[in-house]
N, C-alpha and C positions, 0 to 999 in steps of 0.2 A: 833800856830800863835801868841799865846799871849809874848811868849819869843820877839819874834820879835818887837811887836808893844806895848812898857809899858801905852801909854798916848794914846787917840783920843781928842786931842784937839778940844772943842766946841768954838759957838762964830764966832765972827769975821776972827780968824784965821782958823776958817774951812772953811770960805766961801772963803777966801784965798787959800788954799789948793787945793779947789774944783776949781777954776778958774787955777791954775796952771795943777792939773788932767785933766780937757779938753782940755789947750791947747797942754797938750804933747798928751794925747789920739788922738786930731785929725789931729797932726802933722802926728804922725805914720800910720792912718788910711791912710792918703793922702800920704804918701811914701811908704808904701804899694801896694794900689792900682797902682802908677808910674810905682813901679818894676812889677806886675803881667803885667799890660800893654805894657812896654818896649818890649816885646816879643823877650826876653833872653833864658839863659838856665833855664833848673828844678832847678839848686842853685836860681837864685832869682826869681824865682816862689817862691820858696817853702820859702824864707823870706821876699818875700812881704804877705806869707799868716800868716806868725807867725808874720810881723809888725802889720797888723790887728786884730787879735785876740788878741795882747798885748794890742793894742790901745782901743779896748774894755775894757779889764781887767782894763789899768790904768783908765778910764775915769770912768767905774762902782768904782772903788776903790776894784777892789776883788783880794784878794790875792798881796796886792801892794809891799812887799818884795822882791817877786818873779819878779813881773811885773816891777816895777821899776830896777831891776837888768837887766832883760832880754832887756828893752828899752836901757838902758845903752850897752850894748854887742850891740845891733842891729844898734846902732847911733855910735857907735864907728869903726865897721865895714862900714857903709856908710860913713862916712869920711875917711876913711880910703882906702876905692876901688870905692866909685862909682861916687864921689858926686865932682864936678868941686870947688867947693868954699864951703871948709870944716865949714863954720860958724854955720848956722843953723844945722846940724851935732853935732855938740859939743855943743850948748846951748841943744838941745833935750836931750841928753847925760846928760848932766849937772841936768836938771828938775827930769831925772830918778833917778837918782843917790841921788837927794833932797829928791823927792818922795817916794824914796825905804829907805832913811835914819829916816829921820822924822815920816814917816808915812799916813795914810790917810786922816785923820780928823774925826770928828764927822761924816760927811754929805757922809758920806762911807756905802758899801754893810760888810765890813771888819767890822766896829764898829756896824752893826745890828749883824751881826754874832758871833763875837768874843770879843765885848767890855763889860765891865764892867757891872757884875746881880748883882742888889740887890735884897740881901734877908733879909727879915722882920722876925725876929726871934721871934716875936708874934703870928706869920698868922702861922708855923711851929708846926706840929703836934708832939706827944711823938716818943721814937721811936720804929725801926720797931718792932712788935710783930711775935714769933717764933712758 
């Protein structure tokens, strides 16, 4: 994960980041739910359940490479076949593609997980004994 993501920007620009992760998270969650309820075929059942579970991912900040790629594919698809007035389609599209480039920010599950240990080469014991 860390190949992907060099920097988790803290600060202001994470509370920025965090404000753009919710509104694309709850963009997808709510096009999601449209498609499960639209009462179509199993194709968009089955991508209003992965808008949701994306839309979770991007909004936790987990795995947002991933998450912001797959928001990208899911919003490119709905402009593409479902969606009467492709706009909000391409900006969600566009946030993912932000979000999967940039990264999460500080105020991410990604930067608990996979950000930056320090280690205190004081507190560090001899090494290991055979």
């Amino acid at each position: 994960m860390r190949r992907f993501i060099s920097n988790f920007v803290g600060g202001r620009p994470a509370f920025g980041l965090l404000l753009i992760r919710i509104a694309a998270g709850a963009a997808l969650i709510t096009n999601g739910r449209e498609w499960i309820y639209s009462g179509q075929h199993l194709g968009v059942l089955t991508l209003g359940v992965f808008a949701i579970a994306d839309g979770l991912f991007v909004t936790a900040g987990l795995w947002t490479p991933l998450a912001g790629s797959l928001a990208l594919a899911l919003s490119a698809s709905d402009a593409l076949f479902y969606h009467e007035g492709p706009c909000p389609a391409i900006l969600l599209a566009c946030m993912g593609a932000g979000v999967a480039l940039v990264g999460p920010g500080a105020l991410s599950i990604d930067a608990w997980l996979f950000g930056l240990k320090r280690i205190d080469i004081d507190k560090l014991e001899g090494p290991p004994r055979r």
